[in-house]
Every structure is written in structure tokens, then in C-alpha cells.
SEFI-97788 format. One record per residue: residue number from 1; z negated, x, y negated of N, C-alpha, C in turn. Coordinates in steps of 0.1 Angstrom, whole numbers. Example, Ala and Ser with C-alpha at 12.3 -4.5 7.8 and 13.67 -1.06 7.14 Angstrom:
// residues 2
+-----+-------+-------+-------+-------+-------+-------+-------+-------+-------+
: num :   n.Z :   n.X :   n.Y :  ca.Z :  ca.X :  ca.Y :   c.Z :   c.X :   c.Y :
+-----+-------+-------+-------+-------+-------+-------+-------+-------+-------+
:   1 :   -78 :   132 :    57 :   -78 :   123 :    45 :   -78 :   132 :    33 :
:   2 :   -71 :   128 :    22 :   -71 :   137 :    11 :   -79 :   129 :     0 :
+-----+-------+-------+-------+-------+-------+-------+-------+-------+-------+
//
This chain:
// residues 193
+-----+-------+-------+-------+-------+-------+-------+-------+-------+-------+
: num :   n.Z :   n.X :   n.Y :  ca.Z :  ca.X :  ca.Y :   c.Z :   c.X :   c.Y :
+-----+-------+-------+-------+-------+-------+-------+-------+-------+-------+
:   1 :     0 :     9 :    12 :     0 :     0 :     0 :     0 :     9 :   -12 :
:   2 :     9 :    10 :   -22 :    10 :    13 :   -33 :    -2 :    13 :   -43 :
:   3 :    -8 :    24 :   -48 :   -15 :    24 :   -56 :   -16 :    17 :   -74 :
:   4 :   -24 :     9 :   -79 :   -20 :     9 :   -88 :   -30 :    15 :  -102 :
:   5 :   -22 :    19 :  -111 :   -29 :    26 :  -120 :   -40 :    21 :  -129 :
:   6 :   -49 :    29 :  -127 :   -63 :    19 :  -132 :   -60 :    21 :  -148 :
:   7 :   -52 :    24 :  -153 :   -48 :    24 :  -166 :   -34 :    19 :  -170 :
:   8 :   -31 :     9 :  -181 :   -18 :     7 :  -178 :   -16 :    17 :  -194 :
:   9 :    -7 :    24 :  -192 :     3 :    32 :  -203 :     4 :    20 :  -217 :
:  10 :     3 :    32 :  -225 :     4 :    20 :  -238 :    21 :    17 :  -244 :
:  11 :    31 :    25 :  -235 :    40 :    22 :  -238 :    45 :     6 :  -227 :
:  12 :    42 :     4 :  -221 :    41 :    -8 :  -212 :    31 :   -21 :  -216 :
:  13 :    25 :   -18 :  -230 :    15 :   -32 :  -232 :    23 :   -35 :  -250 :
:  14 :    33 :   -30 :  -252 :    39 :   -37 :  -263 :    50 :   -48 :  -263 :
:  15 :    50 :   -59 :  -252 :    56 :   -69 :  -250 :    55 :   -77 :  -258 :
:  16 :    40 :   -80 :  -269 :    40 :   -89 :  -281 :    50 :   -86 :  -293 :
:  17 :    55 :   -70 :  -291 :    63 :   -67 :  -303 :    82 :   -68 :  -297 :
:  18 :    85 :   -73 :  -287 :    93 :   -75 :  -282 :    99 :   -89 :  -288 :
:  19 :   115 :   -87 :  -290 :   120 :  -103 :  -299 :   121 :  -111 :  -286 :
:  20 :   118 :  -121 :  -289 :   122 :  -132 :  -282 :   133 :  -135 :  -273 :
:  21 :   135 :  -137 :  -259 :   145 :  -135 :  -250 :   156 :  -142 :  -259 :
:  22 :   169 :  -131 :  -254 :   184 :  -141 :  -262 :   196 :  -136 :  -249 :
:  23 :   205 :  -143 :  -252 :   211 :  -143 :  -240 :   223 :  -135 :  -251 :
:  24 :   229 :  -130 :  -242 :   242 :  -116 :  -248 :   250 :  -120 :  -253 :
:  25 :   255 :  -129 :  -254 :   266 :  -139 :  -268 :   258 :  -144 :  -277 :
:  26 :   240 :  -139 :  -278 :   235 :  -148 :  -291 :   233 :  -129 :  -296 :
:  27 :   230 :  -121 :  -291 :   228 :  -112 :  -294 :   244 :  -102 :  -301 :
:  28 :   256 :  -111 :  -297 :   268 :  -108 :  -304 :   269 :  -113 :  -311 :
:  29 :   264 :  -122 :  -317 :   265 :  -134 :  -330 :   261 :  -126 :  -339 :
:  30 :   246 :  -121 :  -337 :   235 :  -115 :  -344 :   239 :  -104 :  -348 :
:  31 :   249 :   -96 :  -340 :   246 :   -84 :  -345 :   261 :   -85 :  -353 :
:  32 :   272 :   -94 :  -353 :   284 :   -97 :  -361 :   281 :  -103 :  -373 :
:  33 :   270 :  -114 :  -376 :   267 :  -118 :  -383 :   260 :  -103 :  -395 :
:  34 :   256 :   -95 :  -385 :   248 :   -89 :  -395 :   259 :   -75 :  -399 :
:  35 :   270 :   -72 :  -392 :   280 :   -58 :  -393 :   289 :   -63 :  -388 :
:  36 :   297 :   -77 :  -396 :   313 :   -84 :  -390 :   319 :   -69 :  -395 :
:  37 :   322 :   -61 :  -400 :   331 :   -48 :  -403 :   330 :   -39 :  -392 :
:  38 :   321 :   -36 :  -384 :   315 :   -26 :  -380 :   325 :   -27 :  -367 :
:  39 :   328 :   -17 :  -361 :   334 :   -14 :  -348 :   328 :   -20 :  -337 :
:  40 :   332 :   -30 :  -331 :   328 :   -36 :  -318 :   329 :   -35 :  -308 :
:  41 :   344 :   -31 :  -308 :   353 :   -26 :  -294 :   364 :   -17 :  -299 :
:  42 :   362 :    -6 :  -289 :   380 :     6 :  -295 :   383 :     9 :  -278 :
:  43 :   391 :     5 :  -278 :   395 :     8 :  -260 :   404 :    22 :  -262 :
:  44 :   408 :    27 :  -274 :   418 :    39 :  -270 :   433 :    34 :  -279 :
:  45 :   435 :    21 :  -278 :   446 :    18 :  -281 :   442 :     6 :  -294 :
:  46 :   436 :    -5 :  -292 :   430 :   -14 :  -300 :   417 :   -12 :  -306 :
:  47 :   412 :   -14 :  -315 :   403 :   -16 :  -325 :   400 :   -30 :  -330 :
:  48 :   389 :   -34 :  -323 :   384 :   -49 :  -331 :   370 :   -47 :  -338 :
:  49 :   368 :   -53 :  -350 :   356 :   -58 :  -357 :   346 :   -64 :  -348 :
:  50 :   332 :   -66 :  -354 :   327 :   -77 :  -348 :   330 :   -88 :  -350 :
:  51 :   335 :   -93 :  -367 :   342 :  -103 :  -369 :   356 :  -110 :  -361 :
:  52 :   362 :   -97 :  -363 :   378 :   -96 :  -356 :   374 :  -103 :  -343 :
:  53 :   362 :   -98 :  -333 :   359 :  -101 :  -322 :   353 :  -115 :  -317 :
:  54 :   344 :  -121 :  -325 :   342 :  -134 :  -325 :   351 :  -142 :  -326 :
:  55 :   360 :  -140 :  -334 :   374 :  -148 :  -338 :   377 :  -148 :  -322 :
:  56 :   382 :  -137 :  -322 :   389 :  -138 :  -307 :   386 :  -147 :  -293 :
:  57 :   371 :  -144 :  -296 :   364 :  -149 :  -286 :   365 :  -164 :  -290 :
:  58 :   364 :  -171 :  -298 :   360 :  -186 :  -300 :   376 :  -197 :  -299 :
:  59 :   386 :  -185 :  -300 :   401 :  -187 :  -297 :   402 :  -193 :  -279 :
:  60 :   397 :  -184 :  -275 :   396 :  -179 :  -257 :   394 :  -197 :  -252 :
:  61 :   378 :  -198 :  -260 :   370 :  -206 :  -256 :   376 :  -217 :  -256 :
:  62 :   386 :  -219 :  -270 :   390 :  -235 :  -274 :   404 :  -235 :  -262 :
:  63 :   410 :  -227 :  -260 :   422 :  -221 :  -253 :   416 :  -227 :  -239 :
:  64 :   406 :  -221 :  -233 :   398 :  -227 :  -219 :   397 :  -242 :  -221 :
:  65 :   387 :  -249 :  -235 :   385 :  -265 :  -234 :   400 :  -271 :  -233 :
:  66 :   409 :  -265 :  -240 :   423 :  -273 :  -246 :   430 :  -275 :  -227 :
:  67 :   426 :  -270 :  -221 :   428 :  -269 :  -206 :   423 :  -277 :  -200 :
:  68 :   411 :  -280 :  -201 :   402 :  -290 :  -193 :   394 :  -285 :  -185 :
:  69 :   394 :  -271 :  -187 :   380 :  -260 :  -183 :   367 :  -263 :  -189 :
:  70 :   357 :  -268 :  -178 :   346 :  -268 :  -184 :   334 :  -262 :  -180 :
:  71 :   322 :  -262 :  -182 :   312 :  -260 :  -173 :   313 :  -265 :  -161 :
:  72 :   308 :  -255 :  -150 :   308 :  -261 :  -138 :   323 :  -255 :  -127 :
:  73 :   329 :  -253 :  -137 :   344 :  -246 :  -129 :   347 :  -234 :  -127 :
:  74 :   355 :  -229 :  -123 :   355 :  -216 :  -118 :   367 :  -207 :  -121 :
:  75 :   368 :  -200 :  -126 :   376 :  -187 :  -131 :   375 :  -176 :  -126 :
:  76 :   389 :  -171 :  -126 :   390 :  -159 :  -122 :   393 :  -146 :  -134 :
:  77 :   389 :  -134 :  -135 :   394 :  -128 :  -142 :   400 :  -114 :  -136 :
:  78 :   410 :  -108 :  -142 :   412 :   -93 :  -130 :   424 :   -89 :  -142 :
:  79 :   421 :   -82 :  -147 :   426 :   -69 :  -156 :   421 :   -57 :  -156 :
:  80 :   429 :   -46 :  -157 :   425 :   -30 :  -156 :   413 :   -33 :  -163 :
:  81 :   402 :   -24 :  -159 :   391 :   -19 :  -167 :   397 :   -10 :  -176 :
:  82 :   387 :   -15 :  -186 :   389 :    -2 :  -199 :   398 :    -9 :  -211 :
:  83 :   405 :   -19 :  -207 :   412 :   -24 :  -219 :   405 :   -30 :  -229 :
:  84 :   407 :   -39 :  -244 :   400 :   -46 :  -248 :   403 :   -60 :  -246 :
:  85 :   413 :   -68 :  -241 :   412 :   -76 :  -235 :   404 :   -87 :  -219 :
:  86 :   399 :   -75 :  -213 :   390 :   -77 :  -201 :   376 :   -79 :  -209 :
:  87 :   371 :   -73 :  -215 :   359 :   -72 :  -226 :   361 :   -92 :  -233 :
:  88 :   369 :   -91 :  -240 :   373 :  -102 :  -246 :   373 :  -112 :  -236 :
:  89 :   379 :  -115 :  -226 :   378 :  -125 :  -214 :   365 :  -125 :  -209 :
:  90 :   360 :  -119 :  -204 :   345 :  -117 :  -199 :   336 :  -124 :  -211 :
:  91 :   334 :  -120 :  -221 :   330 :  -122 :  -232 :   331 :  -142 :  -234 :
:  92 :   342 :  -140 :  -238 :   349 :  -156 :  -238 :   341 :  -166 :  -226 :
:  93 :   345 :  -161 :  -215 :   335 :  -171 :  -208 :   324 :  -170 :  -205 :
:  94 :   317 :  -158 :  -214 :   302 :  -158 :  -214 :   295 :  -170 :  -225 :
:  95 :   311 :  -170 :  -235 :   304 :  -178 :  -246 :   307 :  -192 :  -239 :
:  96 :   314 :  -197 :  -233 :   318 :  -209 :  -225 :   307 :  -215 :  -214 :
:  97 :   296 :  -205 :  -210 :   292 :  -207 :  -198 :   300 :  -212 :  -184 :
:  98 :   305 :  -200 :  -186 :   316 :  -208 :  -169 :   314 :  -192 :  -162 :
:  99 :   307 :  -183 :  -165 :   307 :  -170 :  -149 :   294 :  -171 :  -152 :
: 100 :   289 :  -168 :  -143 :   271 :  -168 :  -131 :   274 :  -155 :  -135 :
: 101 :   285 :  -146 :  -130 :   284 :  -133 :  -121 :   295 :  -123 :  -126 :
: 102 :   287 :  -113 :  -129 :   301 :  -102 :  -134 :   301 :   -90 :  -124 :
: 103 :   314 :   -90 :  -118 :   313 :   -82 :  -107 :   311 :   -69 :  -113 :
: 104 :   305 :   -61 :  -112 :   305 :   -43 :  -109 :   319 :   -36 :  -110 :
: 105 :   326 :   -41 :   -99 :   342 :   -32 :   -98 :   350 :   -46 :   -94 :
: 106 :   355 :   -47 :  -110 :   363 :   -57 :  -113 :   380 :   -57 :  -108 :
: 107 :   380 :   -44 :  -101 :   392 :   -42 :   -92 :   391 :   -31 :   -83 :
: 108 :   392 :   -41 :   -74 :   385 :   -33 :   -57 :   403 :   -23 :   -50 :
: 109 :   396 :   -17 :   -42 :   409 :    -6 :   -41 :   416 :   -15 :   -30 :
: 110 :   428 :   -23 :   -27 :   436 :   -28 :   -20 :   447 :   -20 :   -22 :
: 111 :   449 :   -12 :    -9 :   462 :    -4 :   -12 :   470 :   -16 :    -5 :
: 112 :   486 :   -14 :    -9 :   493 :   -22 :    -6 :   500 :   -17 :     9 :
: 113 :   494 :    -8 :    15 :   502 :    -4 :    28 :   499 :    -8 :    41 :
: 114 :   486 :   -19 :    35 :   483 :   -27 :    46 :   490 :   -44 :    46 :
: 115 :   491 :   -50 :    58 :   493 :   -61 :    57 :   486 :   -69 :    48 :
: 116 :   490 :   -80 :    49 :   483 :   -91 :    41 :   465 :   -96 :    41 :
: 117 :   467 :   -99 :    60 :   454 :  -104 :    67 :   441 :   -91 :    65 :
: 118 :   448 :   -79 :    64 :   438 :   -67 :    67 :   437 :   -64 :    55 :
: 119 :   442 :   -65 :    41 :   436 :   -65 :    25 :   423 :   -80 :    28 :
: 120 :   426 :   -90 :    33 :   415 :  -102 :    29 :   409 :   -96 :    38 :
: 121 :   413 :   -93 :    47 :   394 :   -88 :    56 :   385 :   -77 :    49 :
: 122 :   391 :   -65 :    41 :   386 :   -54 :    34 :   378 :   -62 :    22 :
: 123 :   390 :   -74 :    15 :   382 :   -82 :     0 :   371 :   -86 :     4 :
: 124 :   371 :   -94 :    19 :   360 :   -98 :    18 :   346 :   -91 :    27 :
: 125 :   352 :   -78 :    30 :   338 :   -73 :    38 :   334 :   -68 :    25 :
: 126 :   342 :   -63 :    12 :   336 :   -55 :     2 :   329 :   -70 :    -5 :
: 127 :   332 :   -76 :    -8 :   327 :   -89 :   -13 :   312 :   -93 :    -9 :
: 128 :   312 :   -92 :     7 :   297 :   -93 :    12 :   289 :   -83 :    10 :
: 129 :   298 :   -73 :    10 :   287 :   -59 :    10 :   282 :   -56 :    -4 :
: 130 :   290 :   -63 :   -11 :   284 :   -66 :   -30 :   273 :   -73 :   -29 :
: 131 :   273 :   -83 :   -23 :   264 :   -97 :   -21 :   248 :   -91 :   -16 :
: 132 :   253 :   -83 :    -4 :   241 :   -78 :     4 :   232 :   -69 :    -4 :
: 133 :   242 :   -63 :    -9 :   236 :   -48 :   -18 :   230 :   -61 :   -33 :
: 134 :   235 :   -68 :   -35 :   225 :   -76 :   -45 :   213 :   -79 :   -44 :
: 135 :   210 :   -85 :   -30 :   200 :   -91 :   -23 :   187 :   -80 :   -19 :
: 136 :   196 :   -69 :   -14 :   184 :   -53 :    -8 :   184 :   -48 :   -18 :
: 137 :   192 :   -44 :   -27 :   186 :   -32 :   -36 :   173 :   -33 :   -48 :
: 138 :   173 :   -50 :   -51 :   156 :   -49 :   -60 :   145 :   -47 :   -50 :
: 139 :   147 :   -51 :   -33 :   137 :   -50 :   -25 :   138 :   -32 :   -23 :
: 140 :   149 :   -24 :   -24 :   143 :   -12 :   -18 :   138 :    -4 :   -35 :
: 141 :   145 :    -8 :   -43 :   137 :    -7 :   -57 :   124 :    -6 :   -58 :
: 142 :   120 :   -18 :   -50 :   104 :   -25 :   -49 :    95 :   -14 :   -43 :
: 143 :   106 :    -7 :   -31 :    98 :    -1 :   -22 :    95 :    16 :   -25 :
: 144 :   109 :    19 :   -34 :   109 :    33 :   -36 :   100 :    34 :   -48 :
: 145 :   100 :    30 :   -62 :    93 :    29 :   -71 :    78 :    33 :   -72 :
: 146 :    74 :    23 :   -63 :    57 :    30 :   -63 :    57 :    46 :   -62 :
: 147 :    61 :    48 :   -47 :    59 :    62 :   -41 :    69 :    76 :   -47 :
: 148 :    81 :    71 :   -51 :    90 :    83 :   -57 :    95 :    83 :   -71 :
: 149 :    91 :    67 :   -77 :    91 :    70 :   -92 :   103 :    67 :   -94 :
: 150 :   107 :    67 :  -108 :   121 :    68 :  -108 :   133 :    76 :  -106 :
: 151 :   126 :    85 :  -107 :   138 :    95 :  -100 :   143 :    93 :   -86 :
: 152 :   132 :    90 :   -80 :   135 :    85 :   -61 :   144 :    71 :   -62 :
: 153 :   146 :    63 :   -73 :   150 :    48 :   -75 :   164 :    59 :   -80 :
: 154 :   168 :    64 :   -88 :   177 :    72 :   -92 :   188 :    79 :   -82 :
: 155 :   176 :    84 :   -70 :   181 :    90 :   -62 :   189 :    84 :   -56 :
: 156 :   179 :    73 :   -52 :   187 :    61 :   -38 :   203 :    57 :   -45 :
: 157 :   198 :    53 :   -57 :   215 :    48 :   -59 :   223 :    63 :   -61 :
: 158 :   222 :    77 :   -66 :   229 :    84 :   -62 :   234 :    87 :   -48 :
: 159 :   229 :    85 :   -37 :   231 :    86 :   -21 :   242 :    72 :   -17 :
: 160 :   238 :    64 :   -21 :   248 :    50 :   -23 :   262 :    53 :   -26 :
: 161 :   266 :    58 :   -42 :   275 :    69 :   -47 :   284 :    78 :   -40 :
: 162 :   273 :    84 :   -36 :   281 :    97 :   -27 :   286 :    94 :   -12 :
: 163 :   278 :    87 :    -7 :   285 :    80 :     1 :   296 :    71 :     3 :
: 164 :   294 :    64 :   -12 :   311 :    53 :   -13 :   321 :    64 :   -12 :
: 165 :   315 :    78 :   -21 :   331 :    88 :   -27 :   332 :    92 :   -16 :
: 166 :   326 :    98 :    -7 :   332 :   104 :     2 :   340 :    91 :    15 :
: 167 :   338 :    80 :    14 :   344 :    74 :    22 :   354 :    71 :    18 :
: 168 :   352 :    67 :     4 :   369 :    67 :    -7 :   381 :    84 :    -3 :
: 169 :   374 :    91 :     0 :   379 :   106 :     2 :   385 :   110 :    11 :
: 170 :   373 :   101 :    21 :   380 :   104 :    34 :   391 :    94 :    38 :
: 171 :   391 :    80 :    38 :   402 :    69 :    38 :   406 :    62 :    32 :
: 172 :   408 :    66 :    20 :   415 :    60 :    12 :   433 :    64 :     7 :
: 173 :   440 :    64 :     7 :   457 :    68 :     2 :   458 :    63 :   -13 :
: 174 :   460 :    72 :   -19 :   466 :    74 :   -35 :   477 :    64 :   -33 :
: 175 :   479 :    54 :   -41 :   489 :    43 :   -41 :   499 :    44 :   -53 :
: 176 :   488 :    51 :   -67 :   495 :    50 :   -80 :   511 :    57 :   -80 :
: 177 :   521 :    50 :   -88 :   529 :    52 :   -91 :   541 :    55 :   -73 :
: 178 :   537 :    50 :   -65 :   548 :    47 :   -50 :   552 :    35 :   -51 :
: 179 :   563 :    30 :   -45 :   567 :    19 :   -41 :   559 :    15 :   -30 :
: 180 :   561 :     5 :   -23 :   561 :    -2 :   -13 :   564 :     3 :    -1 :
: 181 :   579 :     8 :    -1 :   585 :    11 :    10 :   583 :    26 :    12 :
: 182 :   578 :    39 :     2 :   569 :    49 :     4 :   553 :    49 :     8 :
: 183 :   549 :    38 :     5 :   539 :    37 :    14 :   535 :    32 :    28 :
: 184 :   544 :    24 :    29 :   544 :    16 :    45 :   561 :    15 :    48 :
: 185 :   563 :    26 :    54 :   575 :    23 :    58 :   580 :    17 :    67 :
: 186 :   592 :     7 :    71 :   594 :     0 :    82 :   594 :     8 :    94 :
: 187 :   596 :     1 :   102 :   593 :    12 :   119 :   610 :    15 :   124 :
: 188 :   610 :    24 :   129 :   623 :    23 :   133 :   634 :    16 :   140 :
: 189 :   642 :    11 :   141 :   645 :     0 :   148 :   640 :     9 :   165 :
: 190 :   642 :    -2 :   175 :   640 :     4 :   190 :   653 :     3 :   192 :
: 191 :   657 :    12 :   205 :   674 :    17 :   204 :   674 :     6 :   218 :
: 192 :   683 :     2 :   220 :   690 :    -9 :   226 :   697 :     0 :   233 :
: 193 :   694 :    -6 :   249 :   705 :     2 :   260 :   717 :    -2 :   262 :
+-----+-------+-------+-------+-------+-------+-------+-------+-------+-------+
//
């Protein structure tokens, strides 16, 4: 059983000076309202305001209602990471309340050199194994924390890490920039006697 400290740290007892819970589109309001000029989002190519960005966002939203999207329904989103449009979608239906859940890796590695059936079995064993790792990881959190601290809670998810890369390393095939037919080539015909 984990020990607990017969003192609690004074940096852990200032929860009274803490603002009031806000949820992440009230805290974009707040902080546009207070620096609409200020840089919000710069992907490399685009540059939005906070202003600029709200606009954008409340566009998305009426764009979603003018559809017949409402609470309760379900969307998909899948654009390269790193753009400022993926930002703005996510965003958009944060302000809509229509996603529960923002996935981690918003595009999973499906090379195309597999059939069809063996990409949906990969989507969805990676899909559960998202699920699973949601459900275990605040329990082994729970477990590592007492005894190893944070760095041991640091650790664990680096071992997690190194284990995805090197599986990515070991089977995975570089896809970018091949066709189709360089990656999975047809079989050869069989020769006919």
C-alpha cells in the first residue's frame, strides 16, 4: 500500500486560487476576446488571428447546422496533421458539441499494399488497442505514481513509445510518394500447359 505523505506540499493546496473550470472553446473565446490580433494558429503556410479564428470557427458551426448536424450525431474528421484547417475542424465541432473524443493519431498508418479486409482488421485492432490503452493507462498511472513518481509514470509511457517505433521499424513499408502498383504488384500470371 502506498504511502501517503503526512504533509501535503504547499504547492498542491492552492486549488482556492484556481479559476473556475471552463471548457476549451470558453477558454478560446476568453483569450480572443482579450488578443483577437494575437497569433492563434501559424501551420507553416497559413496564419490566423484569434479573431480571424473565431470567425472561422462560428462559419464551420452554422455550415454543420445549415446541414441538419446536430448534437447527438456523429462526424468524421481525417486531414493531414499539422495543417490549420484540421485545428479549425476539431475546434468547430468542439464549439458545436458533436466529438466526445479526439483521437491521439488522427491518421493511422494503412499502407495501401494490403487488401481491403486486412486495412479494416489493422483499423480496428489499432482502434481497440486505443480504447484499451484508455481504460489501463490512468490505472497503471495509479499504480506507478506512488512508488516511482513521475519520472517512473514518464517512463512507462516512454517504453510504450519505443516499442510502437520499433514495431513501426520493424513492419511497416514506406508508402509515400509509390503508386499502387509499386507497392503491391500483381502476381504473375500462372503459365498454362
Amino acid at each position: 500500500m502506498p504511502q501517503v505523505p503526512a504533509q501535503v506540499p504547499a504547492q498542491y493546496l492552492l486549488s482556492p486560487c484556481a479559476p473556475s473550470p471552463r471548457t476549451l472553446i470558453e477558454v478560446l473565446y476568453d483569450t480572443a476576446a482579450r488578443y483577437p490580433d494575437a497569433a492563434a494558429i501559424d501551420d507553416g503556410t497559413v496564419q490566423l488571428t484569434y479573431s480571424e479564428l473565431i470567425s472561422d470557427i462560428e462559419a464551420s458551426v452554422a455550415w454543420l447546422a445549415a446541414r441538419g448536424i446536430g448534437r447527438g450525431d456523429r462526424i468524421g474528421i481525417r486531414m493531414p496533421s499539422g495543417s490549420f484547417a484540421l485545428y479549425e475542424a476539431i475546434l468547430a465541432t468542439l464549439a458545436f458539441g458533436l466529438m466526445g473524443m479526439i483521437p491521439g493519431s488522427l491518421g493511422m498508418y494503412t499502407a495501401e499494399n494490403y487488401p481491403n479486409h486486412l486495412r479494416a482488421l489493422g483499423n480496428g485492432a489499432t482502434s481497440v488497442s486505443q480504447r484499451l490503452s484508455s481504460v489501463i493507462s490512468p490505472t497503471l498511472v495509479g499504480l506507478i505514481l506512488p512508488s516511482y513518481g513521475v519520472g517512473g509514470v514518464y517512463g512507462m509511457f516512454a517504453v510504450f513509445a519505443i516499442v510502437g517505433g520499433v514495431t513501426c521499424a520493424l513492419f511497416s513499408i514506406e508508402t509515400a510518394g509509390k503508386t499502387l502498383e509499386e507497392l503491391s504488384p500483381s502476381p504473375a500470371p500462372a503459365a498454362t500447359a
